[in-house]
Legacy VTK file of the C-alpha trace (Angstrom):
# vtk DataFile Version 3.0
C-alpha trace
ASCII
DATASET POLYDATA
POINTS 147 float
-12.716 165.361 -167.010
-15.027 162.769 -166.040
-14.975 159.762 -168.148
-17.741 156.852 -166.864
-16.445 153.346 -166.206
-18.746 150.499 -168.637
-21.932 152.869 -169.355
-21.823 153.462 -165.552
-23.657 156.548 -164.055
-22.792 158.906 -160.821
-26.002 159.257 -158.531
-25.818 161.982 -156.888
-28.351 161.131 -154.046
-25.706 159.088 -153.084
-21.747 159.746 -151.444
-18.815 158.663 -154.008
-15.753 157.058 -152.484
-12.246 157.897 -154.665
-8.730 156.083 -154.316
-6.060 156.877 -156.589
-4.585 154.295 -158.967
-2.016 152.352 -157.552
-0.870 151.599 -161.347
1.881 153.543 -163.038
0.056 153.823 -165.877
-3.351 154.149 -165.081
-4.385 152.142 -167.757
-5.458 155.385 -169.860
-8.733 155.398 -167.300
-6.823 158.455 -165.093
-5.218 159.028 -161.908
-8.782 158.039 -159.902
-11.272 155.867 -159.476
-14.620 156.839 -158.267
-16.866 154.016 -156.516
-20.348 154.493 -155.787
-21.703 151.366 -153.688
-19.344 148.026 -154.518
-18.443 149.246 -158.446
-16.154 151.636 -159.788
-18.789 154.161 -161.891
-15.730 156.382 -163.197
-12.580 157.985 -163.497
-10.579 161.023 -163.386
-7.434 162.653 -163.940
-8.442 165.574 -161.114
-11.766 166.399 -159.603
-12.828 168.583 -156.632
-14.823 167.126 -153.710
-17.094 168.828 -151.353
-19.150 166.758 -148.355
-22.268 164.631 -148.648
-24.983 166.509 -147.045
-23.885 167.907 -143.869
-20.617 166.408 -143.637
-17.174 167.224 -144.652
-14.893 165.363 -147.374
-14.091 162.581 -145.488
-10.713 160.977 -145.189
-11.234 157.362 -144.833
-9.091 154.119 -144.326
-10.321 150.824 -143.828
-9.073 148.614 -141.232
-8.716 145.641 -142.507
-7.024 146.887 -146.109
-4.598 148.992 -143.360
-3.604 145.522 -141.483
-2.907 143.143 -144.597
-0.965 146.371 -146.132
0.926 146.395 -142.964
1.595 142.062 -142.887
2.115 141.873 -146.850
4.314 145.395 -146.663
2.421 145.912 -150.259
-0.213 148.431 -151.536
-3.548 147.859 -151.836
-6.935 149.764 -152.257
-8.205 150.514 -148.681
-7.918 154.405 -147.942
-10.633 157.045 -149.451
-12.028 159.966 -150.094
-15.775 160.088 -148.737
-18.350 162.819 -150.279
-19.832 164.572 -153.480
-18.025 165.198 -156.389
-18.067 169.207 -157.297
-20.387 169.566 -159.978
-19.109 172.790 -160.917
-15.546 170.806 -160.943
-15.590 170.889 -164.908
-16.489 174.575 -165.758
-13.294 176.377 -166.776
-13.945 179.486 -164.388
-13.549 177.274 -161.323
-10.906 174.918 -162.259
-8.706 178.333 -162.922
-10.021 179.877 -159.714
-8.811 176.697 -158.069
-5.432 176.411 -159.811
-5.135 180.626 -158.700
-5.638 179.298 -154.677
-3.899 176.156 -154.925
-1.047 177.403 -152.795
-4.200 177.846 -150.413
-4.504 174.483 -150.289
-2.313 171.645 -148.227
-1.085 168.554 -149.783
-2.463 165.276 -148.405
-1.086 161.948 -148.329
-1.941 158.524 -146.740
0.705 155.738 -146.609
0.513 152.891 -144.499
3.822 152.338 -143.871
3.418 155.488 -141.402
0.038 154.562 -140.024
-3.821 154.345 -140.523
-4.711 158.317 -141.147
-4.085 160.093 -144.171
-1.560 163.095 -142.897
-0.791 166.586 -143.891
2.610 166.618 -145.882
3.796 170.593 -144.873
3.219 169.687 -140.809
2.745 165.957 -140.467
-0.550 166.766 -138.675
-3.374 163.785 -139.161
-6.155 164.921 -141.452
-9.231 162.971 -141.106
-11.919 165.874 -142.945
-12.053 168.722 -145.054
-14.032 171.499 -147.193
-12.887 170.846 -150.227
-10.558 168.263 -151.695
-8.289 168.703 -154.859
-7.585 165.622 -155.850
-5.073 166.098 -159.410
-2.591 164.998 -161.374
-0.090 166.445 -158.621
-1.533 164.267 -155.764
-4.322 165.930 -152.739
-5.251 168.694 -151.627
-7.356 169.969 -148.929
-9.252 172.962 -147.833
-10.492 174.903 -144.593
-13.092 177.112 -145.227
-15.213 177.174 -141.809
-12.402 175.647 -139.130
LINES 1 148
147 0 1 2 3 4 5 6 7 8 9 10 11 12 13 14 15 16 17 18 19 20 21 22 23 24 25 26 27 28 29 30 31 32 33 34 35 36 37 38 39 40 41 42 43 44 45 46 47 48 49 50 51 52 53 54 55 56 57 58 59 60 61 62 63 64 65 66 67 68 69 70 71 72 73 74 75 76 77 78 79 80 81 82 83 84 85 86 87 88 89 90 91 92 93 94 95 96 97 98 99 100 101 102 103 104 105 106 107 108 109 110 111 112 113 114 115 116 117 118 119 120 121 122 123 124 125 126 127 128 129 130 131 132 133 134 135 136 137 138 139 140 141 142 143 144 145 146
């Protein structure tokens, strides 16, 4: 579920950029946090991402969040996931067709302490686009559909 952050709306005419939480807890306001231009708009505990127009789900992390994580040795909000939010994410039918293929899916993981690209956690392989993303409770996911 979707829950919007201070009366905030999603435009979808526009990409949404998602980080997970770097809090335990969450706060109660779920596992991510979906930005649309400079403010956080929402918050989920798992969504599903397809690409912006013609592009992919990108996999994004910015430079200069990658090079004070790597001085301070601490966390901080600077990788992504670029595109559209799945707006058939919240009909029951998909979310159990999903959870049916998740084994179809590869986990995902970025962590600066091994470098700037978000990697594939079976083959260590850097990921930097996708189909589809699963982002849940469990962590990422992606998809290949076309490649």
């Amino acid at each position: 579920m979707i829950r919007p952050y201070k009366n905030r709306e999603i435009d979808p005419a526009k990409p949404v950029y998602v980080y997970r939480n770097l809090a335990d807890k969450h706060n109660g306001l779920g596992k991510w946090s979906i930005l649309q231009g400079s403010h956080v708009v929402a918050h989920a505990a798992e969504l599903v991402m397809v690409g912006f127009g013609d592009r992919r789900v990108e996999f994004i992390v910015r430079p200069g969040g990658f090079k004070r994580a790597q001085a301070e040795q601490a966390k901080n909000v600077h990788a992504f996931f670029k595109g559209q939010i799945c707006p058939v994410s919240s009909i029951p039918e998909w979310r159990k067709l999903v959870i049916e293929h998740v084994g179809d899916f590869s986990p995902v993981q970025y962590d600066f302490r091994r470098g700037d690209r978000f990697f594939n956690v079976n083959s260590g392989e850097d990921v930097a686009d996708a189909d589809v993303a699963l982002l849940s409770r469990d962590g990422a996911f992606y998809q290949e559909y076309y490649h």
